[in-house]
N, CA, C and O atoms as a Maestro MAE file, in Angstrom:
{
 s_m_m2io_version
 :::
 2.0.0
}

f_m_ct {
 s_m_title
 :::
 protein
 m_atom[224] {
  # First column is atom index #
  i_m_mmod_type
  r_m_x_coord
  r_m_y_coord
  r_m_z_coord
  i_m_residue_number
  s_m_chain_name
  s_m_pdb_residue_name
  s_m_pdb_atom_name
  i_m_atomic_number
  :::
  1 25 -174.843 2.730 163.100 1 A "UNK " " N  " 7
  2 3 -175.899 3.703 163.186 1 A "UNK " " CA " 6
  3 2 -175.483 5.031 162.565 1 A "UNK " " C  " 6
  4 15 -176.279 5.872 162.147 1 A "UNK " " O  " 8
  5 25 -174.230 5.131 162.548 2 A "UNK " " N  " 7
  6 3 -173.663 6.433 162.062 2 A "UNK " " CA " 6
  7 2 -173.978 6.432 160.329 2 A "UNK " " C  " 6
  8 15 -174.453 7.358 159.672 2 A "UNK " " O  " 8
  9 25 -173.620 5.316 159.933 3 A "UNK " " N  " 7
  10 3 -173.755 5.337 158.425 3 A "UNK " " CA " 6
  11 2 -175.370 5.307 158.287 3 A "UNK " " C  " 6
  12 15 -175.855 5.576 157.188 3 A "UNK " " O  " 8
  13 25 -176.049 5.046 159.170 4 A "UNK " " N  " 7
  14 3 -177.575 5.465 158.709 4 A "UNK " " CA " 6
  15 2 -178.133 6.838 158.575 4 A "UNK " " C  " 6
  16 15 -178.780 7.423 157.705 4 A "UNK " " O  " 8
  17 25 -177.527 7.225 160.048 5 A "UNK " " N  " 7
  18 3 -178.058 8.907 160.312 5 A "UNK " " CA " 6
  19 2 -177.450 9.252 158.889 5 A "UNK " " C  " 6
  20 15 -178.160 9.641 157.962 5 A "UNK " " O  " 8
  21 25 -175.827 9.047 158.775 6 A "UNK " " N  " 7
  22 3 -175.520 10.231 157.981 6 A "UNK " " CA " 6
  23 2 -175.986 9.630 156.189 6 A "UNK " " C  " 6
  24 15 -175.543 10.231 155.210 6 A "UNK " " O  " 8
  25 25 -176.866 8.458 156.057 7 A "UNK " " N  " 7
  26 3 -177.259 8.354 154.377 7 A "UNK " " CA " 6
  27 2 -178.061 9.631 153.826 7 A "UNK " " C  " 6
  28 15 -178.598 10.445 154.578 7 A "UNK " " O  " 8
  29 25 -178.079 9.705 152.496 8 A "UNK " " N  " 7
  30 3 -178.528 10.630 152.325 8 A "UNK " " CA " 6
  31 2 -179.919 10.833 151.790 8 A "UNK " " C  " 6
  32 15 -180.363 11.980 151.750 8 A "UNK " " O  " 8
  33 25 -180.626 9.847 151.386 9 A "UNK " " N  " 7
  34 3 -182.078 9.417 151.286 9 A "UNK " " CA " 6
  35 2 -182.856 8.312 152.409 9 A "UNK " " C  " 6
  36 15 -182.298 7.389 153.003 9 A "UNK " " O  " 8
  37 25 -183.939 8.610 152.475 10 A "UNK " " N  " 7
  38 3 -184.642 7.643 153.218 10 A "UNK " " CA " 6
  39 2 -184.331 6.457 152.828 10 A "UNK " " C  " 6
  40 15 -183.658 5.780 153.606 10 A "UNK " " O  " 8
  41 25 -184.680 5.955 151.691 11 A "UNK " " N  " 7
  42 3 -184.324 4.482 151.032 11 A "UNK " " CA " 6
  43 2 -182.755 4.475 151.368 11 A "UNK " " C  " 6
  44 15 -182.818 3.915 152.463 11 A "UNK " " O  " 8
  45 25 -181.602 4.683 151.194 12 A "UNK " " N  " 7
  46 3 -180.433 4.336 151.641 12 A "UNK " " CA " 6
  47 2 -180.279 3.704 152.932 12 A "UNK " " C  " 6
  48 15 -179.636 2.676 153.145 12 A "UNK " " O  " 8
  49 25 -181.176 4.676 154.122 13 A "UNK " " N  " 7
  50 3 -181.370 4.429 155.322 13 A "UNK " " CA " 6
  51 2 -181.487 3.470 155.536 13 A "UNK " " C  " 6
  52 15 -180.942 2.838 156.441 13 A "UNK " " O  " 8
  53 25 -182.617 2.923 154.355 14 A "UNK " " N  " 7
  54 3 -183.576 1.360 154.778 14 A "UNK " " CA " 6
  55 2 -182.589 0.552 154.552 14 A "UNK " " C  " 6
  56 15 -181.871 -0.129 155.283 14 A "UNK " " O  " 8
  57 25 -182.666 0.753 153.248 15 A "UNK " " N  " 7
  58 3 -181.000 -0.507 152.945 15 A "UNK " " CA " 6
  59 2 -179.945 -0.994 153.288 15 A "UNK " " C  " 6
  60 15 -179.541 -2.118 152.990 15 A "UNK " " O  " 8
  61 25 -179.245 0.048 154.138 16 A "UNK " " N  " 7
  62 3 -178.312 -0.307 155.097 16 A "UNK " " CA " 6
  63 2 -178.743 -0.763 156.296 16 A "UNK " " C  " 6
  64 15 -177.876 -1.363 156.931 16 A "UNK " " O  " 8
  65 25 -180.353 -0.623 157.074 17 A "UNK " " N  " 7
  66 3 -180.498 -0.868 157.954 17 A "UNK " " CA " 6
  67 2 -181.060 -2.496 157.807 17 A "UNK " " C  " 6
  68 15 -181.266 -3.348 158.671 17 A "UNK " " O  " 8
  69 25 -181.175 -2.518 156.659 18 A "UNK " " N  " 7
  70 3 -181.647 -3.549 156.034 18 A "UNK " " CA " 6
  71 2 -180.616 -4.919 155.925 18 A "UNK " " C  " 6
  72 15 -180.723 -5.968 156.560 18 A "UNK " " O  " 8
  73 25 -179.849 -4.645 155.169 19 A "UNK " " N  " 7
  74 3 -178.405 -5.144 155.503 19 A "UNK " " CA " 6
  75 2 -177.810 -5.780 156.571 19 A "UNK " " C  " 6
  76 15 -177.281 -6.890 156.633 19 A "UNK " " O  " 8
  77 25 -178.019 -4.655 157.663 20 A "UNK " " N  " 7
  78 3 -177.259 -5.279 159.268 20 A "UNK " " CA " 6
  79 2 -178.406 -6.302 159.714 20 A "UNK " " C  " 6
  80 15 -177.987 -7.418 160.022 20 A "UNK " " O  " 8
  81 25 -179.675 -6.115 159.792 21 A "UNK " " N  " 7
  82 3 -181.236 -6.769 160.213 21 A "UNK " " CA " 6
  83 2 -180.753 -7.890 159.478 21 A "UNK " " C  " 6
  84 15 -180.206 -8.767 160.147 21 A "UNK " " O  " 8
  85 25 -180.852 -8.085 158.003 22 A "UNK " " N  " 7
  86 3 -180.171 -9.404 157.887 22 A "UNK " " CA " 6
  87 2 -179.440 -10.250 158.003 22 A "UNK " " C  " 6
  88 15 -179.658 -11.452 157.847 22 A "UNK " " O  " 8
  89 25 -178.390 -9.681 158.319 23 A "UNK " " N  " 7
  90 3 -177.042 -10.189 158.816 23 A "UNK " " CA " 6
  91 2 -177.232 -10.848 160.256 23 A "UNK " " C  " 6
  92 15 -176.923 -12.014 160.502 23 A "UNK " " O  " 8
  93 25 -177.795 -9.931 161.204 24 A "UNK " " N  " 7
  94 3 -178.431 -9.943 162.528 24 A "UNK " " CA " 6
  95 2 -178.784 -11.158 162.612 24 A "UNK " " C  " 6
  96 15 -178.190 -11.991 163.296 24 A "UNK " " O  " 8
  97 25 -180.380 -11.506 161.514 25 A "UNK " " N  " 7
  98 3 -181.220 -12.624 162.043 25 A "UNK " " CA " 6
  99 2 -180.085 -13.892 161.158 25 A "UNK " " C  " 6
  100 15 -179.986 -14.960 161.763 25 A "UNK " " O  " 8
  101 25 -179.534 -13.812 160.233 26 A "UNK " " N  " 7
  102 3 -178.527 -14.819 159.694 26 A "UNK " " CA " 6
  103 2 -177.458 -15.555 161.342 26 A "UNK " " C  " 6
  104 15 -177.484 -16.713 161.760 26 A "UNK " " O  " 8
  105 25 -176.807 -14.594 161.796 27 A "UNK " " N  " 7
  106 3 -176.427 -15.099 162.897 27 A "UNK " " CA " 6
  107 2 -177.355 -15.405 164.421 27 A "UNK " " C  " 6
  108 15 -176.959 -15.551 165.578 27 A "UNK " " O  " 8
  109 25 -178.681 -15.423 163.846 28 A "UNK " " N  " 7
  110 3 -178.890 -15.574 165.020 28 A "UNK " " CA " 6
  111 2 -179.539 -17.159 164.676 28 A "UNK " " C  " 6
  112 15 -179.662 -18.073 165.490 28 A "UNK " " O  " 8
  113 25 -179.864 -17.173 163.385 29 A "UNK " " N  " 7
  114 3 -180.899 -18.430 162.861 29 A "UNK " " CA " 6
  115 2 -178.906 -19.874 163.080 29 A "UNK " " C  " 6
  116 15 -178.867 -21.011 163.551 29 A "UNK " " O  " 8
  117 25 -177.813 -19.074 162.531 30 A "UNK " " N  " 7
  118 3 -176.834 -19.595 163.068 30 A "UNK " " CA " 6
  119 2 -176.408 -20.659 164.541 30 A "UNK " " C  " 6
  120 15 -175.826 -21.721 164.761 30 A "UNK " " O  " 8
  121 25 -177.208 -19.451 165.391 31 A "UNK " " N  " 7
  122 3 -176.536 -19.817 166.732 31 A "UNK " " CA " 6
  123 2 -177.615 -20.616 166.726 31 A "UNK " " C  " 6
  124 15 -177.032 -21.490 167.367 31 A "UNK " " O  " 8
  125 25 -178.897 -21.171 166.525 32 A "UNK " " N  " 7
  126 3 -179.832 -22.085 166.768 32 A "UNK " " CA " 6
  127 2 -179.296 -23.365 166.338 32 A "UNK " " C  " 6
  128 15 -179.204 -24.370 167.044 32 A "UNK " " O  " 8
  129 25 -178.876 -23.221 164.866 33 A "UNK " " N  " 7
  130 3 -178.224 -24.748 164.255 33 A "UNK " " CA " 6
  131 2 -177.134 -24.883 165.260 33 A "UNK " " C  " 6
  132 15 -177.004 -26.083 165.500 33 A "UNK " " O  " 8
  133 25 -176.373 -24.231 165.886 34 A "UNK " " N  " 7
  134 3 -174.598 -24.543 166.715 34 A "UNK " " CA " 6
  135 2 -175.756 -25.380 167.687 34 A "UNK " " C  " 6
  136 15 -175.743 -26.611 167.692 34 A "UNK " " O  " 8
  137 25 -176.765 -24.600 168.516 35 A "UNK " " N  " 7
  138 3 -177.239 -24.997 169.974 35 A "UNK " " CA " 6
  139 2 -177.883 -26.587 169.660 35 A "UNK " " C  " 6
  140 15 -177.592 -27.474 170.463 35 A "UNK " " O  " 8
  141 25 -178.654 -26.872 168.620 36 A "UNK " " N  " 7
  142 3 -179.096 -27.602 168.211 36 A "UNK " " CA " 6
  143 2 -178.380 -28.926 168.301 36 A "UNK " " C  " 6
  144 15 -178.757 -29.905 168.946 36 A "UNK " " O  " 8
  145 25 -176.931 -28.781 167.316 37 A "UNK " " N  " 7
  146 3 -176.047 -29.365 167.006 37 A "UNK " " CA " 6
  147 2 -175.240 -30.275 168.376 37 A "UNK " " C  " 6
  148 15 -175.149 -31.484 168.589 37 A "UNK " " O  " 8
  149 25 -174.640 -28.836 169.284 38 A "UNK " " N  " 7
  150 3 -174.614 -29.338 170.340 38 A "UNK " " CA " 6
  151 2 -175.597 -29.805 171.415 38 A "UNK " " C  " 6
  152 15 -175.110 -30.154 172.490 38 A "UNK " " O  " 8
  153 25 -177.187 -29.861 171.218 39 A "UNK " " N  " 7
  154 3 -177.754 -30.761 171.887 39 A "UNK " " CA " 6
  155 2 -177.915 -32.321 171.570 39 A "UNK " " C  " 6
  156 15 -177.775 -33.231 172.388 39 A "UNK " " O  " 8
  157 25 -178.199 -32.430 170.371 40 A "UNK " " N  " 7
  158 3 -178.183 -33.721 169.691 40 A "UNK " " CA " 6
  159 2 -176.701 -34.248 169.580 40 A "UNK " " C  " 6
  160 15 -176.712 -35.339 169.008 40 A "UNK " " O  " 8
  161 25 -175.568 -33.892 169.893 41 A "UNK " " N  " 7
  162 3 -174.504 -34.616 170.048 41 A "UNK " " CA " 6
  163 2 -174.320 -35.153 171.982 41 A "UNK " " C  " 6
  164 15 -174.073 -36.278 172.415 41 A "UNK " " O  " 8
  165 25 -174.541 -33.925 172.723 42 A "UNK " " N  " 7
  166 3 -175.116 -34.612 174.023 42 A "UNK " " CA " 6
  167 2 -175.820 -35.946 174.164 42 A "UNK " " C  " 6
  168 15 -175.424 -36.998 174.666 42 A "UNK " " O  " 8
  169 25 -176.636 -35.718 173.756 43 A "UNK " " N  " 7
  170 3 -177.915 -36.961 173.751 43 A "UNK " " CA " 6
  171 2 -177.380 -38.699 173.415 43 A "UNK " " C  " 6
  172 15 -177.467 -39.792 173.975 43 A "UNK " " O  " 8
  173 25 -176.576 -37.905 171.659 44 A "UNK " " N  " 7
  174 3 -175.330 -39.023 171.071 44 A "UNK " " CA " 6
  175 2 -174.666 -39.773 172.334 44 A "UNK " " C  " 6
  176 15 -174.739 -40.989 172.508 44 A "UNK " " O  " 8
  177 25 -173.926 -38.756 173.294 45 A "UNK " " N  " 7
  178 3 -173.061 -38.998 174.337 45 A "UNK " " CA " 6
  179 2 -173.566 -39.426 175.408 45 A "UNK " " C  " 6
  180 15 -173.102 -40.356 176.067 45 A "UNK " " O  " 8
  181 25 -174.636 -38.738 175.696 46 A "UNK " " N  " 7
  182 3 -175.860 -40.193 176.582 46 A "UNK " " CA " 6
  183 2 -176.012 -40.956 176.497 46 A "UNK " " C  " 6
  184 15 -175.952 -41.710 177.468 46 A "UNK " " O  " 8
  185 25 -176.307 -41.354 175.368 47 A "UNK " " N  " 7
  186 3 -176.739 -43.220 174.696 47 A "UNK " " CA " 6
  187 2 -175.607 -43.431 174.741 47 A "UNK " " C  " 6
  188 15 -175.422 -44.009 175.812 47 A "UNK " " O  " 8
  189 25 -174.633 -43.315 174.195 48 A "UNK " " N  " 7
  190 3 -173.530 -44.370 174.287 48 A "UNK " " CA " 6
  191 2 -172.554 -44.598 175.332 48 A "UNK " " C  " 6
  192 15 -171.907 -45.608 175.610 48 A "UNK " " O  " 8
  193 25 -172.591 -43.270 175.931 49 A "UNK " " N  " 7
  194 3 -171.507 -43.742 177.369 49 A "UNK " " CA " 6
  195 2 -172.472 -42.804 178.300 49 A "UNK " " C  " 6
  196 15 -172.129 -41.639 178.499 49 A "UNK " " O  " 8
  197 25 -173.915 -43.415 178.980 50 A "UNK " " N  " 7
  198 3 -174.687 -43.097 180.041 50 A "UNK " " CA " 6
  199 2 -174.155 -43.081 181.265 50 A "UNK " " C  " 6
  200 15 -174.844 -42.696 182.210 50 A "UNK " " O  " 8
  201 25 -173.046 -43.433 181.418 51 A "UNK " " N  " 7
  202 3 -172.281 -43.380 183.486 51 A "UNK " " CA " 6
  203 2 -171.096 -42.165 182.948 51 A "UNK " " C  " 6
  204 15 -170.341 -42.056 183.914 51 A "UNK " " O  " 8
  205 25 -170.774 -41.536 182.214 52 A "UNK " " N  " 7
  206 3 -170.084 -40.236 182.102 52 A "UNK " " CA " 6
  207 2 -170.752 -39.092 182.301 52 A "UNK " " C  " 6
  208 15 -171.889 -38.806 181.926 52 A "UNK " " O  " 8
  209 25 -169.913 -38.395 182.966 53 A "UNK " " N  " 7
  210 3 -170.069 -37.022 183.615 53 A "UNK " " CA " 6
  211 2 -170.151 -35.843 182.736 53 A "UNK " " C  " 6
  212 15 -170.861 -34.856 182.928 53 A "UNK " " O  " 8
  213 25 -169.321 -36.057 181.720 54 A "UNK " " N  " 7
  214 3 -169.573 -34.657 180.747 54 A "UNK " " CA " 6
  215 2 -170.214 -34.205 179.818 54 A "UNK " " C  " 6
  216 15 -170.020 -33.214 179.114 54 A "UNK " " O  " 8
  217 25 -171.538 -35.480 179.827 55 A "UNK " " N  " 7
  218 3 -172.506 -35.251 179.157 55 A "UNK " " CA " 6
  219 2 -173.877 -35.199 179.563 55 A "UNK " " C  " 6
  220 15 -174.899 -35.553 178.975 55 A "UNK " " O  " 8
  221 25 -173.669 -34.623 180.825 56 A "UNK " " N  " 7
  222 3 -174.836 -34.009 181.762 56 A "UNK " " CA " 6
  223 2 -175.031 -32.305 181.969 56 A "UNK " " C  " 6
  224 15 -175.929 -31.869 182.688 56 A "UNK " " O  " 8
  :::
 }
 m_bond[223] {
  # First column is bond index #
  i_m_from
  i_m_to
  i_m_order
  :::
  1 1 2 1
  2 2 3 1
  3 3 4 2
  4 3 5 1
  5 5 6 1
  6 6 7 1
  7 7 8 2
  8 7 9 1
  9 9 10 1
  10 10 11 1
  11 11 12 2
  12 11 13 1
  13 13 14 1
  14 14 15 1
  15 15 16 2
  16 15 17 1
  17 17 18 1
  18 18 19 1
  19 19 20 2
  20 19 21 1
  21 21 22 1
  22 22 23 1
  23 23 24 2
  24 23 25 1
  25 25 26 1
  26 26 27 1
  27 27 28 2
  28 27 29 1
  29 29 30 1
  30 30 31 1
  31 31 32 2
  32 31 33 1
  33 33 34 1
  34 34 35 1
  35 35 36 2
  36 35 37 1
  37 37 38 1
  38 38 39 1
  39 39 40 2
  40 39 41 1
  41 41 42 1
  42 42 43 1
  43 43 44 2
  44 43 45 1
  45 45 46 1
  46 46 47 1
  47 47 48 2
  48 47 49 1
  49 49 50 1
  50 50 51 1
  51 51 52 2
  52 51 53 1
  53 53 54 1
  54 54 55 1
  55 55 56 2
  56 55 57 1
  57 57 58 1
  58 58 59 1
  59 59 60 2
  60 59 61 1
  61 61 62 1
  62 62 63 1
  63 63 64 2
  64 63 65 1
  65 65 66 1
  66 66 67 1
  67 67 68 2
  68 67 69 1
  69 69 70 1
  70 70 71 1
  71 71 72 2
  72 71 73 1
  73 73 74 1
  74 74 75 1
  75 75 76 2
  76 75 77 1
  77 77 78 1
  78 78 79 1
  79 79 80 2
  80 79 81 1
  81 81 82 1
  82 82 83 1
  83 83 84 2
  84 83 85 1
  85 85 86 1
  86 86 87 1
  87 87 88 2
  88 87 89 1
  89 89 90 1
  90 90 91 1
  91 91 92 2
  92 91 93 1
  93 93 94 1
  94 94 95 1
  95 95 96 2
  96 95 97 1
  97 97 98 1
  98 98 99 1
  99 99 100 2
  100 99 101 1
  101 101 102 1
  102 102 103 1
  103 103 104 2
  104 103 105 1
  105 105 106 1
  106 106 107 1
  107 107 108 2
  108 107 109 1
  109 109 110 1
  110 110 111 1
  111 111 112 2
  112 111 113 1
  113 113 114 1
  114 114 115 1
  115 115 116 2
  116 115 117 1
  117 117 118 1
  118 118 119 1
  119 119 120 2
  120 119 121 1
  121 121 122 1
  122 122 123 1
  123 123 124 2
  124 123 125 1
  125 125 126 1
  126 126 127 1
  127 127 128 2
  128 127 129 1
  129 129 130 1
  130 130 131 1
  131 131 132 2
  132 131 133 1
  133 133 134 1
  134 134 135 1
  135 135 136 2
  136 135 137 1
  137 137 138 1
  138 138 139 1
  139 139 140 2
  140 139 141 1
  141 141 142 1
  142 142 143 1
  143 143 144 2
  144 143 145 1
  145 145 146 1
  146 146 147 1
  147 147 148 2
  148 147 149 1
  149 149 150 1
  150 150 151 1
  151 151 152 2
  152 151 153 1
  153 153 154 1
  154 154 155 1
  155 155 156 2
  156 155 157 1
  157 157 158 1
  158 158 159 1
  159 159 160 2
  160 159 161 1
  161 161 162 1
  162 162 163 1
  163 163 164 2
  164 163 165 1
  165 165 166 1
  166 166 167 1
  167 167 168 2
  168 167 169 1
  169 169 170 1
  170 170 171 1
  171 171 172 2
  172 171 173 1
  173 173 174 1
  174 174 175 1
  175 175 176 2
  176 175 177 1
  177 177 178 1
  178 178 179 1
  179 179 180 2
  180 179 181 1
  181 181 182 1
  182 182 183 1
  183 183 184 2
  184 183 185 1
  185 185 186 1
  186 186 187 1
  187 187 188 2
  188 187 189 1
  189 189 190 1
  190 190 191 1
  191 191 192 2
  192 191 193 1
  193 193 194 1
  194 194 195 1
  195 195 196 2
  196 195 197 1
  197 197 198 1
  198 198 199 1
  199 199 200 2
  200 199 201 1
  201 201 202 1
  202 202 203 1
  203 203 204 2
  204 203 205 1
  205 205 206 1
  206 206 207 1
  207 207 208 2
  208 207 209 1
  209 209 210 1
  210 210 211 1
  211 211 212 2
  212 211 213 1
  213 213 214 1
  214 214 215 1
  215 215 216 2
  216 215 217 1
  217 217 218 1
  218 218 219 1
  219 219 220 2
  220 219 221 1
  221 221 222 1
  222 222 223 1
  223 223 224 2
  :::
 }
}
């Protein structure tokens, strides 16, 4: 936030704020594929060994 206050045009502002916002939703569209990933490998671990515990 510091490098925003202190840019020195409005447009700089945007751009850097622009920058982190992307970065932001990049890791967040991220953590969906990980959660994803690890649900459909659960499921994997259901079907094939259904009387185990660590895939509940």
């Amino acid at each position: 936030m510091f490098t925003v206050i202190k840019s020195e045009t409005p447009e700089e502002a945007d751009g850097i704020l622009r920058k982190v916002m992307n970065k932001a939703n990049l890791a967040n569209e991220d953590w969906g594929t990980i959660q994803t990933i690890i649900s459909y490998g659960k499921l994997l671990g259901k079907l094939t060994f259904p009387e185990a515990v660590i895939f509940n």
